[in-house]
mmCIF file of the C-alpha atoms, coordinates in Angstrom:
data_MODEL
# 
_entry.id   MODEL 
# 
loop_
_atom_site.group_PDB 
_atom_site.id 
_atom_site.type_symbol 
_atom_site.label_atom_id 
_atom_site.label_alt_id 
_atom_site.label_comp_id 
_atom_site.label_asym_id 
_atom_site.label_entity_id 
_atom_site.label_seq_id 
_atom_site.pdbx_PDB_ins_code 
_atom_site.Cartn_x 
_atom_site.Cartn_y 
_atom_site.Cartn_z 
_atom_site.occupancy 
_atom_site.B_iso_or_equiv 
_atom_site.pdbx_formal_charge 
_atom_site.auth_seq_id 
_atom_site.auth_comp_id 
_atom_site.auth_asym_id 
_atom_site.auth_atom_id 
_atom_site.pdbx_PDB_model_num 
ATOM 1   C CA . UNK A 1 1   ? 208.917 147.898 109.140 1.00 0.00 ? 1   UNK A CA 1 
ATOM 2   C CA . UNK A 1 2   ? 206.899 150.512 108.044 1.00 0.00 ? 2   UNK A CA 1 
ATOM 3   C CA . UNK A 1 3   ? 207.299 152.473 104.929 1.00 0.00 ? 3   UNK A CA 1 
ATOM 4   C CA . UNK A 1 4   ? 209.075 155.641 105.187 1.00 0.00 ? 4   UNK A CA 1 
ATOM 5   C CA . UNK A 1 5   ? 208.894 159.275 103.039 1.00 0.00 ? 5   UNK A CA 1 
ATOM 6   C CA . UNK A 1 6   ? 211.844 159.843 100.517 1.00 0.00 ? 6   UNK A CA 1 
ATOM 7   C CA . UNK A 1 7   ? 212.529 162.965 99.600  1.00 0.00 ? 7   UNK A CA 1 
ATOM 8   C CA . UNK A 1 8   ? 214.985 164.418 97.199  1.00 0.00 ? 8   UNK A CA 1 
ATOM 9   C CA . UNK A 1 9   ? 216.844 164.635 99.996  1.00 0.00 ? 9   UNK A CA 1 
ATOM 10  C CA . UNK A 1 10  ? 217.314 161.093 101.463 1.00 0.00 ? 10  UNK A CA 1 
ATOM 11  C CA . UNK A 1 11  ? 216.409 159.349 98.062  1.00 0.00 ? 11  UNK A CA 1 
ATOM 12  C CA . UNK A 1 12  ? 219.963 158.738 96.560  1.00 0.00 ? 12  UNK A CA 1 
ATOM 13  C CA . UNK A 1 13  ? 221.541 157.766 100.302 1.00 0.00 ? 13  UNK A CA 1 
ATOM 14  C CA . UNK A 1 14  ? 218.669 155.998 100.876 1.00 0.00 ? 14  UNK A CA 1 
ATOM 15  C CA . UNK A 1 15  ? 219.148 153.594 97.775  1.00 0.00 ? 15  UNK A CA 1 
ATOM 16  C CA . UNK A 1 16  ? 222.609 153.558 98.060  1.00 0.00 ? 16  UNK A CA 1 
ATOM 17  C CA . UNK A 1 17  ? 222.983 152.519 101.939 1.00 0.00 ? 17  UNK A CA 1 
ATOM 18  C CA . UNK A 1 18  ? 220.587 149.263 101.882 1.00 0.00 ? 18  UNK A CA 1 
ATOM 19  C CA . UNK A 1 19  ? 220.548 146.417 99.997  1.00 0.00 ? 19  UNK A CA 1 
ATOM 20  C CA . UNK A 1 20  ? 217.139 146.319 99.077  1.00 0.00 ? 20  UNK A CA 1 
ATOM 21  C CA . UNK A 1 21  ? 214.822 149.190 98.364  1.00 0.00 ? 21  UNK A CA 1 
ATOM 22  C CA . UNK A 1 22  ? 211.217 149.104 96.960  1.00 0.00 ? 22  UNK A CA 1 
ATOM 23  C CA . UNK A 1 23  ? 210.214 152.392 95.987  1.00 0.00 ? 23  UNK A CA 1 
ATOM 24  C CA . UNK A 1 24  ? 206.356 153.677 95.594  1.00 0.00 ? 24  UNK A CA 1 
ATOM 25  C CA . UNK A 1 25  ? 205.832 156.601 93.187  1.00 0.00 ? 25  UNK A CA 1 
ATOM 26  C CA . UNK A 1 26  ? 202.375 158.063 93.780  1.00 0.00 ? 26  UNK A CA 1 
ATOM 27  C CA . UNK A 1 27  ? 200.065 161.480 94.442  1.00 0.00 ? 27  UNK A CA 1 
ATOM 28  C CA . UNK A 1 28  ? 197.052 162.100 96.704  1.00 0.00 ? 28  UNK A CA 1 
ATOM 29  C CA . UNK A 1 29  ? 194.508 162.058 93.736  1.00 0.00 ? 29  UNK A CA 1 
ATOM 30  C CA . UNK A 1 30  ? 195.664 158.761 92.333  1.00 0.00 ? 30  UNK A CA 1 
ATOM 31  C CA . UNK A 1 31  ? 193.050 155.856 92.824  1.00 0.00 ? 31  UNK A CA 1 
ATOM 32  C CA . UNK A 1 32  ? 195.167 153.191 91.510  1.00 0.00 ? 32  UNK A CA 1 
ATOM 33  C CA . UNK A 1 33  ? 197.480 154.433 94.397  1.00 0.00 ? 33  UNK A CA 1 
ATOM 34  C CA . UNK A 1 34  ? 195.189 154.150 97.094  1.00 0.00 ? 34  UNK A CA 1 
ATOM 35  C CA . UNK A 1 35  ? 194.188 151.216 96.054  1.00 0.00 ? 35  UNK A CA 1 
ATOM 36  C CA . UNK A 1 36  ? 198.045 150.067 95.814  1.00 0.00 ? 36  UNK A CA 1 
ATOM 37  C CA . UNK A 1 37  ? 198.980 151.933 99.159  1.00 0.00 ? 37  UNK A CA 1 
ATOM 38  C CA . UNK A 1 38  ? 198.023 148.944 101.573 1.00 0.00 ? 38  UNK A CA 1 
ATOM 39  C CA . UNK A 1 39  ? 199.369 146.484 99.862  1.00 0.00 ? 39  UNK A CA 1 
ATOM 40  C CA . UNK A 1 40  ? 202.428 148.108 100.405 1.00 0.00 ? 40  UNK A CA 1 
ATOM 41  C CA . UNK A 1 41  ? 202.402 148.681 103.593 1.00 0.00 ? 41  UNK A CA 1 
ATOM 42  C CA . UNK A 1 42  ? 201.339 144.828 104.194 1.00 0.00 ? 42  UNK A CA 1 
ATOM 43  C CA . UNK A 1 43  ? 204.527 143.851 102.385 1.00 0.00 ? 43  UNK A CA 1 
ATOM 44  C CA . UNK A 1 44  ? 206.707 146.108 104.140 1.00 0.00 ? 44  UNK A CA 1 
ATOM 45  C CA . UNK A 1 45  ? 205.329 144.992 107.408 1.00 0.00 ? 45  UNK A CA 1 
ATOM 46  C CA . UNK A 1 46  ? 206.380 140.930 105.982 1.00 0.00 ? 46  UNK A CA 1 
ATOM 47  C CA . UNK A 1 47  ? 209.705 141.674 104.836 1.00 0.00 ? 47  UNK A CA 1 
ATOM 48  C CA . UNK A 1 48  ? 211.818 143.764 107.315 1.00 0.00 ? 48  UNK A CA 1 
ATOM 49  C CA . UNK A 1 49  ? 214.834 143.150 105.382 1.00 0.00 ? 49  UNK A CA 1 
ATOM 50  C CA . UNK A 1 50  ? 213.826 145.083 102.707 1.00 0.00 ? 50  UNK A CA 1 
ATOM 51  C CA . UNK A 1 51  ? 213.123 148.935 102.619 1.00 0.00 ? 51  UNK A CA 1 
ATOM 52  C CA . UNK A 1 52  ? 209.896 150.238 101.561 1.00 0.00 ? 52  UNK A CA 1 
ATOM 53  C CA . UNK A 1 53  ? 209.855 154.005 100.016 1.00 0.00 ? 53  UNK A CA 1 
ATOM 54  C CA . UNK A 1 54  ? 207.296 156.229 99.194  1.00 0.00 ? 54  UNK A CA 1 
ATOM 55  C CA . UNK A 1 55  ? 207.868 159.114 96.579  1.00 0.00 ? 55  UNK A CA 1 
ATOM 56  C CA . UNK A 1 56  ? 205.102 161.477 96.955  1.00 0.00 ? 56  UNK A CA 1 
ATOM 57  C CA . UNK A 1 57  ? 205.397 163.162 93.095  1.00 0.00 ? 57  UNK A CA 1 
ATOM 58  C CA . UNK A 1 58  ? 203.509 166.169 93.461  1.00 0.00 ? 58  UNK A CA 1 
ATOM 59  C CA . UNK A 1 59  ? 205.847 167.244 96.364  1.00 0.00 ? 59  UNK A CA 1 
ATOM 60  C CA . UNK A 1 60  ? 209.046 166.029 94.975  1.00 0.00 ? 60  UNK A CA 1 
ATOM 61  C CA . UNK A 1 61  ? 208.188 166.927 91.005  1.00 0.00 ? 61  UNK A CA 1 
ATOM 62  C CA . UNK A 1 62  ? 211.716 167.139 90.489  1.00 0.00 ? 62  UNK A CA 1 
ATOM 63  C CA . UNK A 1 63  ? 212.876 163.943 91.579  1.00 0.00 ? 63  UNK A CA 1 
ATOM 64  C CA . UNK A 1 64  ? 210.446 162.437 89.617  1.00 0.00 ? 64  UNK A CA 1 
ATOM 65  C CA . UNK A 1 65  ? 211.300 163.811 86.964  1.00 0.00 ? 65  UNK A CA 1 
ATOM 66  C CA . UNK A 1 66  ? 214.344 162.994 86.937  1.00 0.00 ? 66  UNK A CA 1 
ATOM 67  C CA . UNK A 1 67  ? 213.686 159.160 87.390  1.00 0.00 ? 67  UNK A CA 1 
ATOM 68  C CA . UNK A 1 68  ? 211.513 159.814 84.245  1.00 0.00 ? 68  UNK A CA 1 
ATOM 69  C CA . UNK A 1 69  ? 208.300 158.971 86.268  1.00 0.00 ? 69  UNK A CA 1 
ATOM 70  C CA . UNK A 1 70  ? 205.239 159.444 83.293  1.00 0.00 ? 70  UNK A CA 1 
ATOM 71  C CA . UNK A 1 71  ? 203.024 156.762 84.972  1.00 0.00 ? 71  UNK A CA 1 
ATOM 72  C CA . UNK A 1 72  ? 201.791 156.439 88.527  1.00 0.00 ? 72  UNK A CA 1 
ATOM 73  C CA . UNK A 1 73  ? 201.891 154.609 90.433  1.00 0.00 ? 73  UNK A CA 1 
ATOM 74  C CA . UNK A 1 74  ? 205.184 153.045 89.412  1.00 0.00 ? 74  UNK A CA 1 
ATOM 75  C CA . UNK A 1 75  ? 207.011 150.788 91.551  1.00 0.00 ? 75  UNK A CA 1 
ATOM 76  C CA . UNK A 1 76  ? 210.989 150.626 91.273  1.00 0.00 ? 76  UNK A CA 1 
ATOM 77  C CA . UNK A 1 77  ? 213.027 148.303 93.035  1.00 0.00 ? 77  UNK A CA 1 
ATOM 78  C CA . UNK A 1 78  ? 216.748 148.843 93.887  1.00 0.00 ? 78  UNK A CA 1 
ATOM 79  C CA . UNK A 1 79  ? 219.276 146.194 94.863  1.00 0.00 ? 79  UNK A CA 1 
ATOM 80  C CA . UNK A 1 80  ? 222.572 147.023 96.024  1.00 0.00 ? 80  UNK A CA 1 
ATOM 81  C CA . UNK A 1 81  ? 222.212 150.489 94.353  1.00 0.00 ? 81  UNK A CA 1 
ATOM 82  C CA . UNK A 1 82  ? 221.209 149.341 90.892  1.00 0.00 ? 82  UNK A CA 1 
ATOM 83  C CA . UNK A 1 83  ? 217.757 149.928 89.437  1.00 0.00 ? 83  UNK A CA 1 
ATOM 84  C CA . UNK A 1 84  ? 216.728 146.195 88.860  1.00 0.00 ? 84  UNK A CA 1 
ATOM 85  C CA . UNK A 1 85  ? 212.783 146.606 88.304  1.00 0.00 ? 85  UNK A CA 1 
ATOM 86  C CA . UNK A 1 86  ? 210.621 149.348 87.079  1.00 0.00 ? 86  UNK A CA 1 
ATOM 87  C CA . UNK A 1 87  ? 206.735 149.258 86.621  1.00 0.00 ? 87  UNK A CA 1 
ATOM 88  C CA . UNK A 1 88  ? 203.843 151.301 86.403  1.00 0.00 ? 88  UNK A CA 1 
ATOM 89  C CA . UNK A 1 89  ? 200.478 149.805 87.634  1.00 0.00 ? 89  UNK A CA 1 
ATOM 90  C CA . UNK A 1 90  ? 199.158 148.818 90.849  1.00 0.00 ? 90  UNK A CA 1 
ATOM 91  C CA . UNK A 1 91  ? 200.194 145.642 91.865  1.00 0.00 ? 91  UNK A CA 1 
ATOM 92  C CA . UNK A 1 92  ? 198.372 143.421 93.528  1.00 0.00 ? 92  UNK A CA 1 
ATOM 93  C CA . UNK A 1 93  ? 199.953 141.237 97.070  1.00 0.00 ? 93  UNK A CA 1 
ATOM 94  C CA . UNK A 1 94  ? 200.759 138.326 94.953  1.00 0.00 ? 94  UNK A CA 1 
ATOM 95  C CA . UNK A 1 95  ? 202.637 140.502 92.290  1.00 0.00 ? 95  UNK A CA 1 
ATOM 96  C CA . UNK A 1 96  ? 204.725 142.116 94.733  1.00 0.00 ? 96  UNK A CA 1 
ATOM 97  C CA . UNK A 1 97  ? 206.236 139.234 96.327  1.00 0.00 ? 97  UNK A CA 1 
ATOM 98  C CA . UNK A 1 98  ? 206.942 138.128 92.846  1.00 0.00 ? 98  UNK A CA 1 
ATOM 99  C CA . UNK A 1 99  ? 209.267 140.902 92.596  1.00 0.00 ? 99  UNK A CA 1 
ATOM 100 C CA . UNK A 1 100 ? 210.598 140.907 95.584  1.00 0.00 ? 100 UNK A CA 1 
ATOM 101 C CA . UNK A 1 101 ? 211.132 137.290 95.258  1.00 0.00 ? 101 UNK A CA 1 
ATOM 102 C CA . UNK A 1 102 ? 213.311 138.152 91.966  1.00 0.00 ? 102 UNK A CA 1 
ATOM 103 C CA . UNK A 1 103 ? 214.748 140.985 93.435  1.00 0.00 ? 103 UNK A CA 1 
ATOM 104 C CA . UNK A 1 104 ? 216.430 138.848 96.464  1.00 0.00 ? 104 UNK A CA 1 
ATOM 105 C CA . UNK A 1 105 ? 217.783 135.799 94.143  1.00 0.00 ? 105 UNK A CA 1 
ATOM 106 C CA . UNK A 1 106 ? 219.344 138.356 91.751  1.00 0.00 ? 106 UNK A CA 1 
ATOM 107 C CA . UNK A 1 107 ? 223.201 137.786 91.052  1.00 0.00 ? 107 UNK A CA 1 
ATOM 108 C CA . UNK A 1 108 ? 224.565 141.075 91.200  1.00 0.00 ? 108 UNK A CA 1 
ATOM 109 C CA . UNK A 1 109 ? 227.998 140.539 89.884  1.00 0.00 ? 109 UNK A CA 1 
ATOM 110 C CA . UNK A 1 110 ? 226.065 139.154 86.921  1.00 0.00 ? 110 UNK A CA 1 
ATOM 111 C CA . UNK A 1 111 ? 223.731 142.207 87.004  1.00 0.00 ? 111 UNK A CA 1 
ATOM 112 C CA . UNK A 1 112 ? 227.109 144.620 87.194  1.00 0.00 ? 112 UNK A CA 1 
ATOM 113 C CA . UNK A 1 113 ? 228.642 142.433 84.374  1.00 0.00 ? 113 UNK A CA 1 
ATOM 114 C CA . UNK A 1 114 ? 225.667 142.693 81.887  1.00 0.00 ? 114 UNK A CA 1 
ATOM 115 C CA . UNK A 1 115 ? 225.480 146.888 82.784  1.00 0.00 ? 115 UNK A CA 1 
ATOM 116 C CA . UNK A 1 116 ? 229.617 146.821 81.763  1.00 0.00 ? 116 UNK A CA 1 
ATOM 117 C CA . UNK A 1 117 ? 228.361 144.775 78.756  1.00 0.00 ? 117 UNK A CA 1 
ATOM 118 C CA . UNK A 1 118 ? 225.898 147.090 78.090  1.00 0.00 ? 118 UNK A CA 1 
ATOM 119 C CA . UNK A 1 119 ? 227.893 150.072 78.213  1.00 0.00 ? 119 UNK A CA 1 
ATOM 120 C CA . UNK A 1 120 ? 230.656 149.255 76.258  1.00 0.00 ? 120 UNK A CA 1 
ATOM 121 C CA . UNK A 1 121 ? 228.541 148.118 73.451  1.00 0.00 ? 121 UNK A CA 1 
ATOM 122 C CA . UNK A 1 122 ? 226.436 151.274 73.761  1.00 0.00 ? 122 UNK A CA 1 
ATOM 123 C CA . UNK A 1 123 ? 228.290 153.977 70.793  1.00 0.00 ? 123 UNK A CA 1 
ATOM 124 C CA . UNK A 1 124 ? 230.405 156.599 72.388  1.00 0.00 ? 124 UNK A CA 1 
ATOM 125 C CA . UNK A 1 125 ? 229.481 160.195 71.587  1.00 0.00 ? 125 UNK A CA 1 
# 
């Protein structure tokens, strides 16, 4: 499956409608980009379960802004609607299927539980 444009748009439906979404923040003028681009593409081509994203931030400077984006490229991966990974850097082909490898044994009423944890510990305001 090839990788596919996400806007500010289609992001939010896009995460919340599949179980497993790899997202690629990145601009034009990045080297480290270009350099991660294919490797992207090669995993998304591997793993047709998953879906691959691509987050151009110089068109969509307000959506990544508001996923706090200061590094690029940074690759986020969403499972089941929750943000479980987020890292800037190129990765290289071995890295990714690390994380994709994580990402797919994940227990995700475990993840839920620790985020409830998390929140009620967190002080109200």
């Amino acid at each position: 499956m090839a990788t596919q444009a996400l806007t500010g748009e289609t992001f939010e439906k896009t995460v919340l409608e599949n179980d497993i979404v790899l997202v690629d923040w990145w601009a034009s003028w990045c080297g480290p980009c270009r350099m991660f681009a294919p490797v992207f593409e090669q995993s998304s081509e591997e793993n047709s379960d998953i879906v691959y994203g691509k987050v151009d931030t110089e068109a969509e400077q307000s959506l990544a802004g508001a996923a706090q984006i200061t590094s690029i490229p940074t690759l986020m991966a969403f499972r089941e609607g929750v943000l479980v990974f987020s890292q800037p850097g190129a990765l290289p082909a071995s890295a990714l299927q690390q994380v994709i490898d994580q990402v797919r044994g994940l227990d995700m009423d475990d993840v839920r539980a620790q985020i409830e944890k998390a929140k009620e510990a967190a002080p109200q305001n």
